[in-house]
KEPA-982377 format. One record per residue (C-alpha): residue in one letter; x, y, z. Coordinates in steps of 0.25 Angstrom, whole numbers, plus 5000, padded with zeros to 4 digits. Each point is the difference from the previous one (the first is absolute). Example, Ala and Ser with C-alpha at 12.3 -4.5 7.8 and 13.67 -1.06 7.14 Angstrom:
<rs>
A504949825031;S500650144998;
</rs>
This chain:
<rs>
X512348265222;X499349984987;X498549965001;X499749894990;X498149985000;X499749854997;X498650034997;X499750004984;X499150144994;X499149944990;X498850054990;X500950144995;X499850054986;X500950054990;X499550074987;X500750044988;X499550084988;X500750004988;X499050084991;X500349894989;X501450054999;X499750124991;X499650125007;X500550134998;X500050035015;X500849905004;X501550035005;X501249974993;X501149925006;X501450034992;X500849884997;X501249995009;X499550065012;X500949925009;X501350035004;X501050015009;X501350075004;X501349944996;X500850015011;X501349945001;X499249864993;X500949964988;X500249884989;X499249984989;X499349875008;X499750105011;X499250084989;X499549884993;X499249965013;X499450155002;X499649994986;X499349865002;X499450055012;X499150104993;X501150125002;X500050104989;X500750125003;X501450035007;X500350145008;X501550025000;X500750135001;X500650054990;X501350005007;X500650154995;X500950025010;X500949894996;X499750024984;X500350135001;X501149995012;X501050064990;X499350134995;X498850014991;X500849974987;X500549875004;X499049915003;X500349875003;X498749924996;X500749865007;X499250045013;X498749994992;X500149914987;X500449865006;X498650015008;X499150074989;X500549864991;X499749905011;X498650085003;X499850004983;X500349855001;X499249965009;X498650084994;X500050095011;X499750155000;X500950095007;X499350135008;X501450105002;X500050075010;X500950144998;X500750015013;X501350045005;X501050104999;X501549994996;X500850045009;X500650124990;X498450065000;X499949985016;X500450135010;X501549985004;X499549975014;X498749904999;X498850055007;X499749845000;X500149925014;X500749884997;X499249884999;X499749895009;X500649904989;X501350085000;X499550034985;X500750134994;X499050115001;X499850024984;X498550055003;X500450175002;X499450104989;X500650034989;X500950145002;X499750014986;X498649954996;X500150044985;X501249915000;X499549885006;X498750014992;X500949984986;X500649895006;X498449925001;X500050054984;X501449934998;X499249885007;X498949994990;X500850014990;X500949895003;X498749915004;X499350044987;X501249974992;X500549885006;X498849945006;X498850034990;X498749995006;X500449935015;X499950135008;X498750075000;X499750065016;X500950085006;X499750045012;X501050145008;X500549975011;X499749925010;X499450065014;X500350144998;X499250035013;X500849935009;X501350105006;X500849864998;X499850004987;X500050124993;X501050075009;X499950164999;X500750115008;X499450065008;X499049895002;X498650034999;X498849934994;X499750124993;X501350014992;X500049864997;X498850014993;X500550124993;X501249944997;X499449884995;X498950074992;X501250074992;X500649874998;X498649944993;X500050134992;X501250004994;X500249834999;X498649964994;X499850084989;X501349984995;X500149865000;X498649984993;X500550104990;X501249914999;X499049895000;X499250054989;X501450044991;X500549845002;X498449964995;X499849925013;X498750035009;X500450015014;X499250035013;X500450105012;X499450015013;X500650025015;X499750055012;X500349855006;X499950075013;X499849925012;X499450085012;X498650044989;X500250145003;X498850104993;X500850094999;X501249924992;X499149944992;X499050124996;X501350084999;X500349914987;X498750004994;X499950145001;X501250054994;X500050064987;X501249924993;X499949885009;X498449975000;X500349994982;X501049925001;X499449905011;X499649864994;X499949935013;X500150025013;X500849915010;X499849965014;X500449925012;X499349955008;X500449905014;X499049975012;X501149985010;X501250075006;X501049935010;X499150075012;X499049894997;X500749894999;X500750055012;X498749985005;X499849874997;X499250014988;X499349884997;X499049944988;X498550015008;X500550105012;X499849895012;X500750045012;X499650144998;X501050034989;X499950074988;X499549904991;X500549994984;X498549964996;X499450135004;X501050094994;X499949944987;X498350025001;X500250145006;X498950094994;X500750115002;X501549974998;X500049864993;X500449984987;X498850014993;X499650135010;X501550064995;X499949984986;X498550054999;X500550145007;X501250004992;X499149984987;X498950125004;X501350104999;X500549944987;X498750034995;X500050155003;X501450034996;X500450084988;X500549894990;X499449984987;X499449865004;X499650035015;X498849904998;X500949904995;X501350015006;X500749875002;X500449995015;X501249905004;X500349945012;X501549985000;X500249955013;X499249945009;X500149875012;X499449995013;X501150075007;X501350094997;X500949955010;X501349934997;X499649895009;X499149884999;X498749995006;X498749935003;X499549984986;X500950054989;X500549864995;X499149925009;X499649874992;X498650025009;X499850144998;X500850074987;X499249944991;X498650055006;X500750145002;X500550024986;X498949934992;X499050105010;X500850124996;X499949984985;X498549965003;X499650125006;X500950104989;X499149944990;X498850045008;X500150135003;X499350034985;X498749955007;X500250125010;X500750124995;X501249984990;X499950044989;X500949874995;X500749915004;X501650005003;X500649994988;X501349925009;X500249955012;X501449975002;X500449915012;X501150045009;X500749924998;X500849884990;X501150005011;X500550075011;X500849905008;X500550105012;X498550065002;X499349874999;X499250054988;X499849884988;X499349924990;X501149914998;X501049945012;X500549905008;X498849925005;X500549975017;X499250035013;X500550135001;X499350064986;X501050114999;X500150014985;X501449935002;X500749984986;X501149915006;X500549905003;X498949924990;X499249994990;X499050134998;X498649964999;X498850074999;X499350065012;X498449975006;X499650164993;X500549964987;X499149894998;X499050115003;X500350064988;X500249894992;X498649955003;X499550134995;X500850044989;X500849884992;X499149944988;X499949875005;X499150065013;X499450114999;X500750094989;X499850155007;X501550024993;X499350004985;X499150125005;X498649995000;X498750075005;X499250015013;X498749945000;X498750115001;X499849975015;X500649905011;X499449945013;X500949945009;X499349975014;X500850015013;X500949935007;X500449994985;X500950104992;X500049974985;X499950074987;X499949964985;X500550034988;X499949954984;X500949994989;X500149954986;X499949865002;X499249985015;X499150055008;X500950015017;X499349995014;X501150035014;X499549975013;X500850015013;X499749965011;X500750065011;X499649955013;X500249875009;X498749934994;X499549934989;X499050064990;X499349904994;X498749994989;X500350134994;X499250014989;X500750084990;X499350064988;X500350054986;X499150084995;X500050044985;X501549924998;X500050014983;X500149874994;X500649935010;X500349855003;X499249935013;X501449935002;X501050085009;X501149985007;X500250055017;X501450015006;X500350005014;X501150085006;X500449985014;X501349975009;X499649854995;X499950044985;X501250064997;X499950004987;X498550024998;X499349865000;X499150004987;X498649925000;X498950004988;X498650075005;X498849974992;X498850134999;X498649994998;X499650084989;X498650075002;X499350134993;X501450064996;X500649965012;X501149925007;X500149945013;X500549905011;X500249995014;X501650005006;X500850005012;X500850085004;X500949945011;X500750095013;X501150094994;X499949974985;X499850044987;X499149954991;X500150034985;X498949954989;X500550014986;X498849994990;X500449994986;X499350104990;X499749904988;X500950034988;X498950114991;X500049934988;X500450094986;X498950084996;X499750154994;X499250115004;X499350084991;X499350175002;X499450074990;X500150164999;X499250094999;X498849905005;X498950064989;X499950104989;X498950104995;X499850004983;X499150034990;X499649924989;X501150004989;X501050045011;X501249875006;X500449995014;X501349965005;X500349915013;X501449975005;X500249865005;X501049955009;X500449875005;X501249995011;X500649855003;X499849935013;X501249915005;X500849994988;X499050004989;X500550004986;X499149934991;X499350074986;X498650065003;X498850024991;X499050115001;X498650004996;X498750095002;X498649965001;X498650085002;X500250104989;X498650024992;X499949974986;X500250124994;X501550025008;X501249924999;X501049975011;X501649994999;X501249995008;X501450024993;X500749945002;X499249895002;X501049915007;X500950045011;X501449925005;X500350035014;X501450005004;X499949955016;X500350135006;X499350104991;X498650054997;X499750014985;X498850074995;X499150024987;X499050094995;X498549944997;X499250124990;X498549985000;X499550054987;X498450034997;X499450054988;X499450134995;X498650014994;X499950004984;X498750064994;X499149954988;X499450084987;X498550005003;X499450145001;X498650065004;X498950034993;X500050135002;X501250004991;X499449944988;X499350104994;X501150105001;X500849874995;X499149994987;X499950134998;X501550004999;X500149864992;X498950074989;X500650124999;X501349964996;X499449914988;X498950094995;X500750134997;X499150124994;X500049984987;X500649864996;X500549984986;X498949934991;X501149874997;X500149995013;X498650005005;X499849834998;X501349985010;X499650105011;X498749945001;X500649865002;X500850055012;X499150085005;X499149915001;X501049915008;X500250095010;X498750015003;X500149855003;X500950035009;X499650085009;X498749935001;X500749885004;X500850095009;X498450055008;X499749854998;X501249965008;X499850105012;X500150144998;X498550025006;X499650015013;X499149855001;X499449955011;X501349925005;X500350125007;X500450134991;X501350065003;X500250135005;X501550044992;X500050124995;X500550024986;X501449944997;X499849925012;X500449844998;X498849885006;X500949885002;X501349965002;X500749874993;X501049985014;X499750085012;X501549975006;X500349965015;X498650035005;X500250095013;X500249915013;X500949945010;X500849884998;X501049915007;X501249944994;X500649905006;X501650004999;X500749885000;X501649955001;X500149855000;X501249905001;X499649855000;X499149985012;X500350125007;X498950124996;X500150155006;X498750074993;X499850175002;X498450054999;X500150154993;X498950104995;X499750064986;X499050105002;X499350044986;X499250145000;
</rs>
């Protein structure tokens, strides 16, 4: 019997850093991180409503037994096309998975046992693995060509660990690793070569193993071929197996049964516990970007049994199970991962005979029926549209987590920022309301004090929305909340539009010169938010004796690009006068006398010479008058040949700074550099 406490928990405290949405050791969160398996959902309003609800991606296999049921050379692309439209059509992104054998490539006596579903067993190796390996090129190919640019993650096989599906004879966890391991070798490379060829970017990862064996997973990282060709690894991950529910598996564990609650929080094997374990090996493998190596979830609920249980579509509990599991993935950067999942894909859209949904018929029995009626959505996909669609929270547009999170127990919660907001998630998970939580934003950028707080419960399905006003304090937000028994609580504060602007840097940042010498400064100036108006540049500070350029002097940004423009600091050299020393004036007189009274003038010529003779005396008496001693005013000491004075001494010797400046209307970015004169 569930337990519901009346009594209300007051006074908690949530805090959020968001480090003014700029820093570098914030954690990226790719766009499209949500998804889910296809099953057997189908129409395009079926996929229109996942896409609303905040669902980006859709795992699908690849269907080659049926494609290639014929033989490898004719391929019958009707078992693929038909969807890959409807998922193109409706903006979603397929994640292929590359399972199945055709019956020709399978041993003539199956090593499969035949399913519980009375599906034909189309999951035994390949007899020929090289053959089955041209036929994923054949894939890509056809995809690259008939699809451009839909199909970007594909993922081999799909629980290759289980004996049920990927069947070998004689059976044995260590030949199905091998066997698997040769079936990565010889499929990845070639289809990214194939990939390459067709100029299309794709991604390749595996294991998607299910058990989490070490020795499975370091097997893959560690292979030579494999680890090189390893862009993500996949995993999946459930709490429960038919024993617990068996067991009467309930949401808080009253009565002494296991309880839903705490496998979910489990240190040890939670989500969060899993993921983080799973991340520390990823780290140490042998791929070329083992510290950044994108690990996916491709399948995950709260149980894998084919039957319905306490909480997987329970209008009460799915959404606190699913909105906590995406919570504490997110998390798990603040304790060991080295990022966070790069996709979480729900299991699954619609799996009417194992009661797996998002979409179905809403009845008392909540089996993911899909008729008689009219599907609708299902409590957990209102978990994820709260979270993801952009009229919530926007996690589908991708985003960054904040530099820390506090969420205080009983809550559960995370946050989480993107382009156009700042995003809180509380859960409160137990029987009693939480009430005057004070949550705080600490560093939020420029954000807006008007939010808005939706509430998801078994009574707000949808989410019900209501504004929230902050109090704005030293770079801070605020504002108490409540988080009633087994709800959600989302708080949407918008990030205020950043109005069009430039930035401007200046390289290098100063320069050493002598006088006479120029020095050159790169300018550069980047727009903000679309800015794509004309900008002049200027400089000031220079001294008198330097000029100050830019050239161009006027920059036109384009919105997306920086430009940039070169300003040249030019100073002057010294120039030197004609006055000389005394010293030099008799030798200078001397020379001046000698060269008009030669030996032995001419007597005609005796009346001229004296004439200039005796103007040259003049002149070097005006010459002593006019400095050539050593007077009282203090004598110099230059030796012969040796200048006293100088008419422009040049850029005297010094450090000055120059001011650098880009303006456009009202907006002003100014650079300080330094010109060093020796």
């Amino acid at each position: 019997m569930l337990v519901v406490f009346a009594a209300t928990i007051c006074g908690a405290q949530v805090t959020i850093d968001y480090g003014d949405r700029a820093s570098g050791a914030a954690k990226p969160i790719a766009p499209g991180v949500l998804g889910t398996q296809l099953g057997f959902l189908q129409g395009t309003g079926a996929l229109n409503q996942l896409k609303q609800g905040g669902f980006s991606k859709i795992r699908i296999n690849a269907q080659l037994a049926n494609i290639y049921a014929h033989g490898g050379s004719n391929p019958d692309w009707t078992a693929i096309d038909p969807l890959l439209k409807q998922l193109q059509s409706a903006g979603l992104k397929p994640l292929i998975v590359m399972g199945f054998t055709p019956g020709w490539l399978q041993p003539t006596v199956t090593p499969c046992p035949t399913t519980v579903l009375g599906v034909s067993p189309y999951y035994a190796a390949p007899t020929d693995i090289g053959r089955w390996a041209q036929l994923t090129v054949q894939f890509v190919r056809h995809v690259d060509s008939a699809f451009p640019g839909l199909v970007s993650d594909y993922e081999i096989w799909n629980e290759p660990d289980l004996p049920s599906a990927l069947c070998v004879s004689p059976d044995s966890d260590t030949l199905r690793r091998s066997t698997y391991l040769q079936m990565y070798d010889a499929a990845a490379p070639a289809m990214k070569a194939q990939a390459q060829a067709d100029g299309a970017g794709i991604r390749v990862g595996g294991p998607a193993f299910v058990r989490l064996s070490t020795t499975w997973l370091n097997a893959l990282l560690n292979d030579p071929v494999a680890s090189q060709n390893l862009d993500f690894v996949s995993y999946h991950f459930y709490l429960g197996y038919t024993e617990l529910i068996a067991a009467g598996m309930n949401w808080d564990g009253s009565g002494n049964h296991p309880s839903m609650l705490q496998l979910t929080q489990d240190p040890s094997h939670g989500f969060a516990a899993t993921f983080k374990s799973i991340s520390a090996l990823v780290r140490a493998g042998k791929q070329p970007n083992a510290s950044s190596t994108p690990i996916y979830l491709t399948e995950y609920n709260d149980d894998s049994a084919f039957e319905n249980d306490c909480c997987r579509n329970s209008p009460q509990f799915s959404p606190l199970f699913n909105t906590m599991v995406v919570s504490d993935m997110l998390n798990s950067v603040y304790s060991g991962a080295q990022n966070v999942p790069g996709n979480m894909t729900y299991f699954a859209a619609s799996v009417d005979i194992g009661s797996f949904c998002l979409l179905g018929i809403i009845d008392p029995l909540m089996d993911c029926a899909t008729t008689p009626g009219t599907m609708q959505p299902y409590p957990q996909y209102y978990a994820y549209r709260m979270l993801a669609a952009p009229q919530f929270l926007n996690l589908a547009a991708g985003g960054n987590m904040p530099l820390s999170v506090s969420v205080p127990q009983p809550l559960i919660g995370t946050a989480f920022y993107t382009s156009s907001n700042n995003a809180v998630v509380l859960v409160n998970p137990t029987g009693s309301d939480v009430a005057n939580v004070t949550v705080t934003l600490n560093n939020p950028g420029n954000a807006s004090t008007a939010a808005t707080m939706y509430l998801l419960n078994a009574a707000n399905l949808p989410p019900a929305s209501s504004p929230l006003s902050l109090t704005s304090s030293n770079n801070s937000l605020s504002a108490p909340v409540t988080v009633p028994a087994y709800s959600v609580v989302g708080l949407s504060v918008p990030a205020q539009p950043t109005p069009p602007s430039f930035t401007a840097a200046v390289s290098p940042q100063s320069a050493t010169i002598s006088p006479g010498q120029k020095a050159q400064f790169t300018f550069t100036v980047a727009p903000v938010a679309g800015f794509n108006q004309t900008i002049s540049l200027t400089c000031s500070g220079a001294p008198s004796t330097a000029s100050c350029a830019a050239s161009p002097s006027s920059l036109t940004l384009d919105g997306s690009h920086p430009a940039s423009a070169t300003f040249t600091v030019t100073t002057q050299a010294p120039s030197m006068a004609l006055l000389l020393p005394l010293r030099l004036a008799p030798w200078l007189a001397a020379g001046i006398f000698g060269f008009l009274l030669p030996a032995k003038p001419h007597p005609a010529r005796r009346r001229s010479q004296r004439f200039w003779g005796l103007l040259a005396m003049a002149l070097v008496l005006g010459l002593l008058a006019c400095g050539g001693g050593g007077g009282s005013s203090g004598g110099s000491n230059n030796g012969p040949g040796t200048p006293t004075g100088s008419t422009n001494p040049g850029t005297p010797a010094g450090s000055y700074t120059l001011t650098l400046t880009a303006t456009s209307g009202s907006t002003s970015q100014s650079t300080p550099v330094t010109v060093v004169v020796k």
